[in-house]
ZAGUKE-672306 format. One record per atom (N, C-alpha, C, O): residue number from 1; residue in one letter; chain; x, y, z. Coordinates in nm, 3 decimals, padded with zeros to 5 digits. Layout:
N
+-----+-----+-------+---------+---------+---------+
:   n : res : chain :       x :       y :       z :
+-----+-----+-------+---------+---------+---------+
: NUM :   a :     A :       X :       Y :       Z :
...
+-----+-----+-------+---------+---------+---------+
END
This chain:
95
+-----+-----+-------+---------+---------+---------+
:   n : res : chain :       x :       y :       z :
+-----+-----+-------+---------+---------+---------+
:   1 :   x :     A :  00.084 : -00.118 :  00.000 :
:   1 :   x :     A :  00.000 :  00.000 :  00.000 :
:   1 :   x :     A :  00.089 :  00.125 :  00.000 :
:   1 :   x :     A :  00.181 :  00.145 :  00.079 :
:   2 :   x :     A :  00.046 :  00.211 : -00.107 :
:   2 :   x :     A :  00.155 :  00.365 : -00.102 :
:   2 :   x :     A :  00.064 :  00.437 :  00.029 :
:   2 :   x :     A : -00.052 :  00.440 :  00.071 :
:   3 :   x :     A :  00.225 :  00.505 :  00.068 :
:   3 :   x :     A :  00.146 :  00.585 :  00.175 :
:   3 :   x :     A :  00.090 :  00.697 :  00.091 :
:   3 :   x :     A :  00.127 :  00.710 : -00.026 :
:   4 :   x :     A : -00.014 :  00.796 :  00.157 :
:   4 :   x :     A : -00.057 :  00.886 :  00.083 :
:   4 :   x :     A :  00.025 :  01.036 :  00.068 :
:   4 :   x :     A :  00.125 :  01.027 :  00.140 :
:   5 :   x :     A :  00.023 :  01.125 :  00.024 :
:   5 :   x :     A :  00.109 :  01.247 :  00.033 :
:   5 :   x :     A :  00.116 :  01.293 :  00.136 :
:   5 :   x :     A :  00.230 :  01.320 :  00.172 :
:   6 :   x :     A : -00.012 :  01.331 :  00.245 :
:   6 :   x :     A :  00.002 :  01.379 :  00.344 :
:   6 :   x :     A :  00.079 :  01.296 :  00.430 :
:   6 :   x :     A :  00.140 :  01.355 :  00.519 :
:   7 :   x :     A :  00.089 :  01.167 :  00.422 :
:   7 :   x :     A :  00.148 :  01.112 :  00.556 :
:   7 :   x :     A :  00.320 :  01.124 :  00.498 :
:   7 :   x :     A :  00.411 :  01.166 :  00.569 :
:   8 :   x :     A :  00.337 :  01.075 :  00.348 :
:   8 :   x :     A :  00.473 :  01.125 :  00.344 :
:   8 :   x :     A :  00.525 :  01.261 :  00.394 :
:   8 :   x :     A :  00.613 :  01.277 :  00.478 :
:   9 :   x :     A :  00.468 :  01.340 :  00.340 :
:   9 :   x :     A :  00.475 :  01.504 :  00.337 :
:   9 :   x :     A :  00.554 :  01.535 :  00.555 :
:   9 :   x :     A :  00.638 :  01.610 :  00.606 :
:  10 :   x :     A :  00.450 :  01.412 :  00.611 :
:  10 :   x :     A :  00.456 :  01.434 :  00.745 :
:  10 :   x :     A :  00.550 :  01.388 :  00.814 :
:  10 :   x :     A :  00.587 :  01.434 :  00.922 :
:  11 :   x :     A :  00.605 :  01.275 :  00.745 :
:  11 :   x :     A :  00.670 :  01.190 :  00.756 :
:  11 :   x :     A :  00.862 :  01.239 :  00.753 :
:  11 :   x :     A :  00.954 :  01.229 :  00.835 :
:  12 :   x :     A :  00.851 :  01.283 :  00.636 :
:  12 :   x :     A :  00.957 :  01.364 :  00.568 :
:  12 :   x :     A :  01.037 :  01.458 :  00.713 :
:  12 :   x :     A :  01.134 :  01.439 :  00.786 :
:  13 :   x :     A :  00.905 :  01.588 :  00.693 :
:  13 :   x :     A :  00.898 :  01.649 :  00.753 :
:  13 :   x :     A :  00.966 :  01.586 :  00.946 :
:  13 :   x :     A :  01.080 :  01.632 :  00.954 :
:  14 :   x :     A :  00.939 :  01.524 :  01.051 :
:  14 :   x :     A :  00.958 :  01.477 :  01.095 :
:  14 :   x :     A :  01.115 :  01.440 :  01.088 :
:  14 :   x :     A :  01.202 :  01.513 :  01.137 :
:  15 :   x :     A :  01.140 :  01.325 :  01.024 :
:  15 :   x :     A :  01.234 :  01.269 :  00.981 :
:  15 :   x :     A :  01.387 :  01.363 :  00.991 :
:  15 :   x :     A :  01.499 :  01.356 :  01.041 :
:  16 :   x :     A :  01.308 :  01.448 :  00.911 :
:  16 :   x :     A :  01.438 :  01.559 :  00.906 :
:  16 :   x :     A :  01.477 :  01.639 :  01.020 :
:  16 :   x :     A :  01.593 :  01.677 :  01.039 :
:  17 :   x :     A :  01.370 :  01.667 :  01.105 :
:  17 :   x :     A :  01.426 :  01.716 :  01.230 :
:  17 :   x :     A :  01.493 :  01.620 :  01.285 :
:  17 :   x :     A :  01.605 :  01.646 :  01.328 :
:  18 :   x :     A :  01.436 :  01.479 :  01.298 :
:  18 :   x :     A :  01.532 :  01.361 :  01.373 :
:  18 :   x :     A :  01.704 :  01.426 :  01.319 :
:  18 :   x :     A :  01.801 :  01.450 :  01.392 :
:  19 :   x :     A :  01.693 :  01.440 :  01.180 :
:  19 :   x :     A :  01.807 :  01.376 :  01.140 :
:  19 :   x :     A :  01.942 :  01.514 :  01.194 :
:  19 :   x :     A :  02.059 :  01.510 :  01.234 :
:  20 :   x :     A :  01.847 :  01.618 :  01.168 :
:  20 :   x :     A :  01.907 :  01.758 :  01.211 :
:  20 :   x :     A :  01.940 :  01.786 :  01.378 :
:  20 :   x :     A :  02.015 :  01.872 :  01.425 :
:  21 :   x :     A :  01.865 :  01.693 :  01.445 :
:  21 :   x :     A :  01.844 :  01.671 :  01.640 :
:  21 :   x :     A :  01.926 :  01.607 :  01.613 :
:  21 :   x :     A :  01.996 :  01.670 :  01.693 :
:  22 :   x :     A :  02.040 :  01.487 :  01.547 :
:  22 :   x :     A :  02.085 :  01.384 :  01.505 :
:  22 :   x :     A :  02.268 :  01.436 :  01.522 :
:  22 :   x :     A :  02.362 :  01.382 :  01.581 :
:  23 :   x :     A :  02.260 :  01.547 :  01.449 :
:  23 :   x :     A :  02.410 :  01.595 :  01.426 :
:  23 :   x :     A :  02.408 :  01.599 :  01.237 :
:  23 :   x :     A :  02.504 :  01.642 :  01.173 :
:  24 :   x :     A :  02.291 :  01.549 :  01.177 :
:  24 :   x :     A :  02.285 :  01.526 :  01.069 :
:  24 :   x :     A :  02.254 :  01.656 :  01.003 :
:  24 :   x :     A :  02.203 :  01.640 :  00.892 :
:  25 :   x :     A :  02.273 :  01.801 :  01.045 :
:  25 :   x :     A :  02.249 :  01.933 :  01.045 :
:  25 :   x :     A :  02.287 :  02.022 :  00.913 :
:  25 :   x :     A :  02.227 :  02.129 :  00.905 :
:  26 :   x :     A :  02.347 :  02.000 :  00.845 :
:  26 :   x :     A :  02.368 :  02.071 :  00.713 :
:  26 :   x :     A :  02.291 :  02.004 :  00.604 :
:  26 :   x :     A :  02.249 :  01.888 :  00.605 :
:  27 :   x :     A :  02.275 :  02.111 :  00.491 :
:  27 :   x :     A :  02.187 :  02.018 :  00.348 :
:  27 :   x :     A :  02.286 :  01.951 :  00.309 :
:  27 :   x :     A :  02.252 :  01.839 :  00.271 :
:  28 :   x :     A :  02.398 :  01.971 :  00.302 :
:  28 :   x :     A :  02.533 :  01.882 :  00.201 :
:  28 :   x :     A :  02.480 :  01.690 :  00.310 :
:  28 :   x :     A :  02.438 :  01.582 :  00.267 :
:  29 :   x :     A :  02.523 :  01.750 :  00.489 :
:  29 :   x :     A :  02.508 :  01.622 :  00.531 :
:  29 :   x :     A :  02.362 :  01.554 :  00.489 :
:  29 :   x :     A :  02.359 :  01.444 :  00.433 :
:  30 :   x :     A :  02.274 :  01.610 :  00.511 :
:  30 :   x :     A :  02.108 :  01.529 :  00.516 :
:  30 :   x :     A :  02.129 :  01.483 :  00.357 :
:  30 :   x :     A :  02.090 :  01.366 :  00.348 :
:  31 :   x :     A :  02.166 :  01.520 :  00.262 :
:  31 :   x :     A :  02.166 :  01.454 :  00.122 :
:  31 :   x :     A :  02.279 :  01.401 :  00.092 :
:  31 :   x :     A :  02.289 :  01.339 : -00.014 :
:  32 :   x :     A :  02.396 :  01.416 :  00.184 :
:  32 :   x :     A :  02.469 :  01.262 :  00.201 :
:  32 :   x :     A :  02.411 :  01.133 :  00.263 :
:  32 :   x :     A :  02.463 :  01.026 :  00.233 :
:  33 :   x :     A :  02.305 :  01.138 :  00.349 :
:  33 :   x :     A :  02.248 :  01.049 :  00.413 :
:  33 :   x :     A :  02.132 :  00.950 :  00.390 :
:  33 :   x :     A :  02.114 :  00.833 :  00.424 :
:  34 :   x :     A :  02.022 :  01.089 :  00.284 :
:  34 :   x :     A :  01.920 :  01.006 :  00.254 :
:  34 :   x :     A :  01.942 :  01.101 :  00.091 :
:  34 :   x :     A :  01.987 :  01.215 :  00.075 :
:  35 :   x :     A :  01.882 :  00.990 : -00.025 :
:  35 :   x :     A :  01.882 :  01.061 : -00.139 :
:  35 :   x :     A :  01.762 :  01.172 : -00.122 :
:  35 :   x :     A :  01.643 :  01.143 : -00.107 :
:  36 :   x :     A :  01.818 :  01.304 : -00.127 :
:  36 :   x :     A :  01.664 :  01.370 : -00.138 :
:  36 :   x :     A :  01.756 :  01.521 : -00.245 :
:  36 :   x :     A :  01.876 :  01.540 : -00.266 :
:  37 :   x :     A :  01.643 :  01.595 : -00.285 :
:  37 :   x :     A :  01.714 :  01.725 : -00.384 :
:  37 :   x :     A :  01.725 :  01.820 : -00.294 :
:  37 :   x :     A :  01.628 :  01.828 : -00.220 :
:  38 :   x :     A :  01.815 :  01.897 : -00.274 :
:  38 :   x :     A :  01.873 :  02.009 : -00.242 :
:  38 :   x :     A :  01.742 :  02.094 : -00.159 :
:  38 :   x :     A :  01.723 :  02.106 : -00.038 :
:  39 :   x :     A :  01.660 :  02.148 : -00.278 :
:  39 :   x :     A :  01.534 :  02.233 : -00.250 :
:  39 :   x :     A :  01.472 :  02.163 : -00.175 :
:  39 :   x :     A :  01.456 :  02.206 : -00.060 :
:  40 :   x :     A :  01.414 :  02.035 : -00.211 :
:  40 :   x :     A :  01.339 :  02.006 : -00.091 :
:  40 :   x :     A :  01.363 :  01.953 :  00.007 :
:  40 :   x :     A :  01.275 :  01.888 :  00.064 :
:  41 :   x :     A :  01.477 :  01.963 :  00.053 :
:  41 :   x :     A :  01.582 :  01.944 :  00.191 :
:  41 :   x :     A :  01.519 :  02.076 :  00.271 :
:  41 :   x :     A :  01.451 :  02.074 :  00.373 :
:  42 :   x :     A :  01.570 :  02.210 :  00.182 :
:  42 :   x :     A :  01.512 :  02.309 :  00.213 :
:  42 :   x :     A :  01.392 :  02.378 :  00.250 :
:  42 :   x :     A :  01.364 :  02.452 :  00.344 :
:  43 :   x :     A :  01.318 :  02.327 :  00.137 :
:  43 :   x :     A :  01.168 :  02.319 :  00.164 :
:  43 :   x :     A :  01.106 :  02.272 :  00.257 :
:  43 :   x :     A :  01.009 :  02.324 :  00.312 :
:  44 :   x :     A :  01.152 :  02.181 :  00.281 :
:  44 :   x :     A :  01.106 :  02.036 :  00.416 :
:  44 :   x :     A :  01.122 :  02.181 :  00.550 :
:  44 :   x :     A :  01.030 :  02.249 :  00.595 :
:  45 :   x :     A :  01.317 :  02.193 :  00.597 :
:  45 :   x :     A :  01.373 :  02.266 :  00.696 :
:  45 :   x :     A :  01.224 :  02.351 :  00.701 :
:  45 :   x :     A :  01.130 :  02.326 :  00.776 :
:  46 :   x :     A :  01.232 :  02.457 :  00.598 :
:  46 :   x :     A :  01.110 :  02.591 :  00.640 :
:  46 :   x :     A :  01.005 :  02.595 :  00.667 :
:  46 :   x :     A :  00.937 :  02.692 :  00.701 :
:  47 :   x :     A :  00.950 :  02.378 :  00.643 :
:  47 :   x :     A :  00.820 :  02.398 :  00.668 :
:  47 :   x :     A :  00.774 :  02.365 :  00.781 :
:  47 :   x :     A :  00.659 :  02.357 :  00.823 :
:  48 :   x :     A :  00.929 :  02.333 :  00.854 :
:  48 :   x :     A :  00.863 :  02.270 :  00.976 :
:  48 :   x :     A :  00.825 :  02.335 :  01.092 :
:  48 :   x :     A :  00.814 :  02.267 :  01.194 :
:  49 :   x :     A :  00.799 :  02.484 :  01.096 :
:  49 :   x :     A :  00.720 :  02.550 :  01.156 :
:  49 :   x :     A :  00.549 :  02.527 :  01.165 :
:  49 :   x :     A :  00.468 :  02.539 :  01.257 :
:  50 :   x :     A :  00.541 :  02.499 :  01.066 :
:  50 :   x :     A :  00.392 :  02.459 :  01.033 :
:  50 :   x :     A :  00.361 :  02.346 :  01.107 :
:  50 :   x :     A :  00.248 :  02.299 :  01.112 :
:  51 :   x :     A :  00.495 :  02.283 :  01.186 :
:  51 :   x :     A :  00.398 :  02.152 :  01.302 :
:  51 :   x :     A :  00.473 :  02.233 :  01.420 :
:  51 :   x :     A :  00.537 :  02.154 :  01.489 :
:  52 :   x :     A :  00.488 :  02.405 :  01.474 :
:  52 :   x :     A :  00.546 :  02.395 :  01.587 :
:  52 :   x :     A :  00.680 :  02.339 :  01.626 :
:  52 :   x :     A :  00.747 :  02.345 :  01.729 :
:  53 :   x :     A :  00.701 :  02.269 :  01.479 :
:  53 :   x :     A :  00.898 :  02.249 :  01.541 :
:  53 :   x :     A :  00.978 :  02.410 :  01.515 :
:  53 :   x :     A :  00.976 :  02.492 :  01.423 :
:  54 :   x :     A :  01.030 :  02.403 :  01.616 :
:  54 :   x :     A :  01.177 :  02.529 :  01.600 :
:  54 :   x :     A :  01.301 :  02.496 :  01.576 :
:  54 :   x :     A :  01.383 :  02.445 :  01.652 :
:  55 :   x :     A :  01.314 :  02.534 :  01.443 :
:  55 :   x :     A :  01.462 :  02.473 :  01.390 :
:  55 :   x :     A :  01.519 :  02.618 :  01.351 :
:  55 :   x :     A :  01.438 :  02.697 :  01.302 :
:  56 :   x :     A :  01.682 :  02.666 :  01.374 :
:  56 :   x :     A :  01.697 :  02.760 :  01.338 :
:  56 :   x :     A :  01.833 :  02.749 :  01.298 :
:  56 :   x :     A :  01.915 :  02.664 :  01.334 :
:  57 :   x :     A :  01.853 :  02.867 :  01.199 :
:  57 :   x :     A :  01.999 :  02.831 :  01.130 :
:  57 :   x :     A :  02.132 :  02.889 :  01.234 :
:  57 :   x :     A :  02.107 :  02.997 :  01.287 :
:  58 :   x :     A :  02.227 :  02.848 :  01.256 :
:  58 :   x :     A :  02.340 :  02.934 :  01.337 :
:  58 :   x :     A :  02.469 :  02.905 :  01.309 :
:  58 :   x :     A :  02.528 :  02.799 :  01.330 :
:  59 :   x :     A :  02.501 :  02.981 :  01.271 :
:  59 :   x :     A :  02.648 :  03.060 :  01.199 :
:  59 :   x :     A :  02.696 :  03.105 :  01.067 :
:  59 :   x :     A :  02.612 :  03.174 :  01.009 :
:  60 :   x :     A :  02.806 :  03.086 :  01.002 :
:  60 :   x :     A :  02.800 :  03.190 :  00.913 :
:  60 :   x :     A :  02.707 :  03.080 :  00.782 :
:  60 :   x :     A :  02.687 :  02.960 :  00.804 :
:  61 :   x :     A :  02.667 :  03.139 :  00.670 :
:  61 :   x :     A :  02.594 :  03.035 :  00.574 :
:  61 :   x :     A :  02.663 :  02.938 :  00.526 :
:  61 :   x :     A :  02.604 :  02.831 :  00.505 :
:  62 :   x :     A :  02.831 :  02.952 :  00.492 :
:  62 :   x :     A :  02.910 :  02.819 :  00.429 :
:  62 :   x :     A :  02.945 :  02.742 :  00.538 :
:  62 :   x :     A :  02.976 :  02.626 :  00.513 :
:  63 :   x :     A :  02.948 :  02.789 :  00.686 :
:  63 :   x :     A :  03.012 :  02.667 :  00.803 :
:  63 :   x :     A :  02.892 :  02.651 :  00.836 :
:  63 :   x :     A :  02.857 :  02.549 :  00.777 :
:  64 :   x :     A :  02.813 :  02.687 :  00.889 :
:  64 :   x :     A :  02.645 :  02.721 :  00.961 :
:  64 :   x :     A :  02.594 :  02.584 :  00.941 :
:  64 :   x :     A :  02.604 :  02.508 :  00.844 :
:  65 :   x :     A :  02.516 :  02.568 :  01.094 :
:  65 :   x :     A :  02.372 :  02.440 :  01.052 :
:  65 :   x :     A :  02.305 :  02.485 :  01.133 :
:  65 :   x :     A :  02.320 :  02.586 :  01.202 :
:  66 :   x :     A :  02.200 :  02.388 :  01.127 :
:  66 :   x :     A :  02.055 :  02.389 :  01.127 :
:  66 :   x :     A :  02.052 :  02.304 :  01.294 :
:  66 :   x :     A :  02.106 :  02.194 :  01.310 :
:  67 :   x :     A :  02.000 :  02.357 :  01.373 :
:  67 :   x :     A :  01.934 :  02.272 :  01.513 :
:  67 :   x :     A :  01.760 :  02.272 :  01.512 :
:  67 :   x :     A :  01.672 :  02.330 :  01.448 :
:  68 :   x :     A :  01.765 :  02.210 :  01.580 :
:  68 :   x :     A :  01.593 :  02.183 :  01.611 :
:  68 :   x :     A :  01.621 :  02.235 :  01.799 :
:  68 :   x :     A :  01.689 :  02.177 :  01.885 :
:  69 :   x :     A :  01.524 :  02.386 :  01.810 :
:  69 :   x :     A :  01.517 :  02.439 :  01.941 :
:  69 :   x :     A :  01.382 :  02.379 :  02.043 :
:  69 :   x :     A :  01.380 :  02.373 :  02.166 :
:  70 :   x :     A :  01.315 :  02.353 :  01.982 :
:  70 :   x :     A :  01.179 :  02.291 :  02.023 :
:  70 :   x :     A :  01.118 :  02.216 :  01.917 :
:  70 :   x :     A :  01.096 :  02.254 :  01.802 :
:  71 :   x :     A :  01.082 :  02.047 :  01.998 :
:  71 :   x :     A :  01.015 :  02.010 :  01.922 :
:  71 :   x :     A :  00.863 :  02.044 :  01.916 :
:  71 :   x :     A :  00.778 :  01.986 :  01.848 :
:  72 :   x :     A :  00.848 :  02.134 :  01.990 :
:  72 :   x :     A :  00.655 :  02.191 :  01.997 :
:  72 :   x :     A :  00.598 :  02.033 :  02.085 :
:  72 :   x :     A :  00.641 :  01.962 :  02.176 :
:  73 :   x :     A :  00.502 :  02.033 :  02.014 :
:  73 :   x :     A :  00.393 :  01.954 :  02.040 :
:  73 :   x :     A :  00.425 :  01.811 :  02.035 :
:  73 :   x :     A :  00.336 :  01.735 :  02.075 :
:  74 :   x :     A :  00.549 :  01.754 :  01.988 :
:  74 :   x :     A :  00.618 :  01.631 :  01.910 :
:  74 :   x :     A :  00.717 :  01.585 :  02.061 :
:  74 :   x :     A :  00.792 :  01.662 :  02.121 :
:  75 :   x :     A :  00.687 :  01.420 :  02.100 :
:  75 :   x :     A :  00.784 :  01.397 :  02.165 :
:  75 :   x :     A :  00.902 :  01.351 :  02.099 :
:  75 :   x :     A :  00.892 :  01.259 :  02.017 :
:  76 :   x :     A :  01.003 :  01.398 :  02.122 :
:  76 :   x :     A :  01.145 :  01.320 :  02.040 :
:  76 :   x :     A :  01.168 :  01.250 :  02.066 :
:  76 :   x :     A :  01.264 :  01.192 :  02.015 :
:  77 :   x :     A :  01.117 :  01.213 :  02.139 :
:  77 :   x :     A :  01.195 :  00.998 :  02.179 :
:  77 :   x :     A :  01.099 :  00.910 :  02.120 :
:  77 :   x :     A :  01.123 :  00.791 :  02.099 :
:  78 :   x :     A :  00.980 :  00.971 :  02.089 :
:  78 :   x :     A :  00.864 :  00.901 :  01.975 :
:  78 :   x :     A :  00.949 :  00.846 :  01.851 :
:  78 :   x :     A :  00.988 :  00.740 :  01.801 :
:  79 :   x :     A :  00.954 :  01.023 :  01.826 :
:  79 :   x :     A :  01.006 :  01.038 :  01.676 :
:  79 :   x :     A :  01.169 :  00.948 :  01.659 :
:  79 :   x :     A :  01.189 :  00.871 :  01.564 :
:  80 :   x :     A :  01.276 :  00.977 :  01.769 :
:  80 :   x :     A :  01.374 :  00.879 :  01.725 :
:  80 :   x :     A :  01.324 :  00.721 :  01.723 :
:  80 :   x :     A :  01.347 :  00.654 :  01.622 :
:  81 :   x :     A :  01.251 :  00.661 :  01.843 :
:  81 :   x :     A :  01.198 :  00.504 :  01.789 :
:  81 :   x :     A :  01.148 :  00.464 :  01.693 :
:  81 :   x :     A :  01.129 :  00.345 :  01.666 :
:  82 :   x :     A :  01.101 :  00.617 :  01.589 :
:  82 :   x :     A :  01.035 :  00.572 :  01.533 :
:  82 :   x :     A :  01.109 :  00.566 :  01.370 :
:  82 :   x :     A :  01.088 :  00.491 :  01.275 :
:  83 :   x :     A :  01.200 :  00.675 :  01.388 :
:  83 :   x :     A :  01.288 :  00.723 :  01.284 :
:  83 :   x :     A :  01.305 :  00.607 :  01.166 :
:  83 :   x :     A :  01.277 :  00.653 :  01.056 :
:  84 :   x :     A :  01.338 :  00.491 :  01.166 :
:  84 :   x :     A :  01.387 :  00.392 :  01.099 :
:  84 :   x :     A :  01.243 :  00.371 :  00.991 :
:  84 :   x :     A :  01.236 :  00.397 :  00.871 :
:  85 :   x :     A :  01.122 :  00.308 :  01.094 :
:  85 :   x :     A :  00.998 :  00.318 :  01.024 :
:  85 :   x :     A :  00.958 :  00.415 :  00.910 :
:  85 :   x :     A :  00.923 :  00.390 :  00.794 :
:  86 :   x :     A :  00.973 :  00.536 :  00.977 :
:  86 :   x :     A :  00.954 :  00.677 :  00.932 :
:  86 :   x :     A :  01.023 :  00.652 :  00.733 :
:  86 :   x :     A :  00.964 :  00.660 :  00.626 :
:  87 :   x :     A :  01.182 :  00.617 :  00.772 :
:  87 :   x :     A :  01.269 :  00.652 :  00.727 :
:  87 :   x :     A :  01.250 :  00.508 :  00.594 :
:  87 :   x :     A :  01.334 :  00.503 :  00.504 :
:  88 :   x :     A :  01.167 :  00.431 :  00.598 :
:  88 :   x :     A :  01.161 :  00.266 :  00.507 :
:  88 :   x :     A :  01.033 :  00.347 :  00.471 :
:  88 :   x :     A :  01.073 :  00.413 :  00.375 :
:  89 :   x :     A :  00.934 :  00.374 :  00.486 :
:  89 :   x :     A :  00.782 :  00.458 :  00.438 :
:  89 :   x :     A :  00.833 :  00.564 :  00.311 :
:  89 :   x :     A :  00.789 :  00.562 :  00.196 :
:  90 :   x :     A :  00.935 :  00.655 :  00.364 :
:  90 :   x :     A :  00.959 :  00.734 :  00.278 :
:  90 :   x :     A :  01.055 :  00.673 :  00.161 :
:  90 :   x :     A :  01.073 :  00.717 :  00.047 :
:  91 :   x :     A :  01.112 :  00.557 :  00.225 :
:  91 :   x :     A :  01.188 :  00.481 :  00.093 :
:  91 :   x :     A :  01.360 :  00.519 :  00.081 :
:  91 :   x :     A :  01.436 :  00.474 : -00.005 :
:  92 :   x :     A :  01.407 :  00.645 :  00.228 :
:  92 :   x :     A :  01.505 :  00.593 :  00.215 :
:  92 :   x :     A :  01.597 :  00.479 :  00.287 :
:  92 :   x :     A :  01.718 :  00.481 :  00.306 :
:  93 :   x :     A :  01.510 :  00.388 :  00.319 :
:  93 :   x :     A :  01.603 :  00.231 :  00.392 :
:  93 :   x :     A :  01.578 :  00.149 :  00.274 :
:  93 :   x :     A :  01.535 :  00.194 :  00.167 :
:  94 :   x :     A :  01.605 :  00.037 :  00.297 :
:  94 :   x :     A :  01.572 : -00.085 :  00.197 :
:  94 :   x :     A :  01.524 : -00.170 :  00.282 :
:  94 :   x :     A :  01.579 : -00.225 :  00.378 :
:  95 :   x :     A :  01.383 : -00.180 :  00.231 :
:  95 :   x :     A :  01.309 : -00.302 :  00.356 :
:  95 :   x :     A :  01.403 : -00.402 :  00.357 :
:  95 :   x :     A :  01.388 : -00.500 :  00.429 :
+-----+-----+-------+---------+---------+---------+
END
């Protein structure tokens, strides 16, 4: 069964804060890690205000990454048990 857009979309979303809470914090690292495009590495980062996560950029733009300051409403010890799941749905593991 495909998941549907929204649950990827949510999924993604999610995922990427794990990976950024992770140490996995720059776009070069997160698309060394999982295949994804540049923009929507980016896209994903900006949208995740829209669930109450606080992720913010700090330092200069070529050394600089990305932290997650609050996960809002989201427990993170959910989201890391769940990370792997998360992470085979969206297709980057190999069942």
């Amino acid at each position: 069964m495909t998941p549907s857009k929204t649950k990827t979309s949510f999924y993604r979303r999610l995922y990427l804060a794990y990976l950024i809470d992770s140490g996995c914090n720059t776009i070069p690292k997160i698309q060394s890690n999982i295949e994804i495009p540049r923009r929507t590495a980016q896209d994903t980062i900006n949208a995740l205000h829209e669930l109450d996560i606080e992720c913010e950029f700090t330092g200069a733009l070529k050394n600089g990454h990305y932290q997650i300051v609050s996960w809002g409403p989201f427990d993170s010890h959910w989201v890391k048990e769940n990370a792997e799941r998360m992470a085979q749905t969206l297709g980057y593991l190999k069942k």
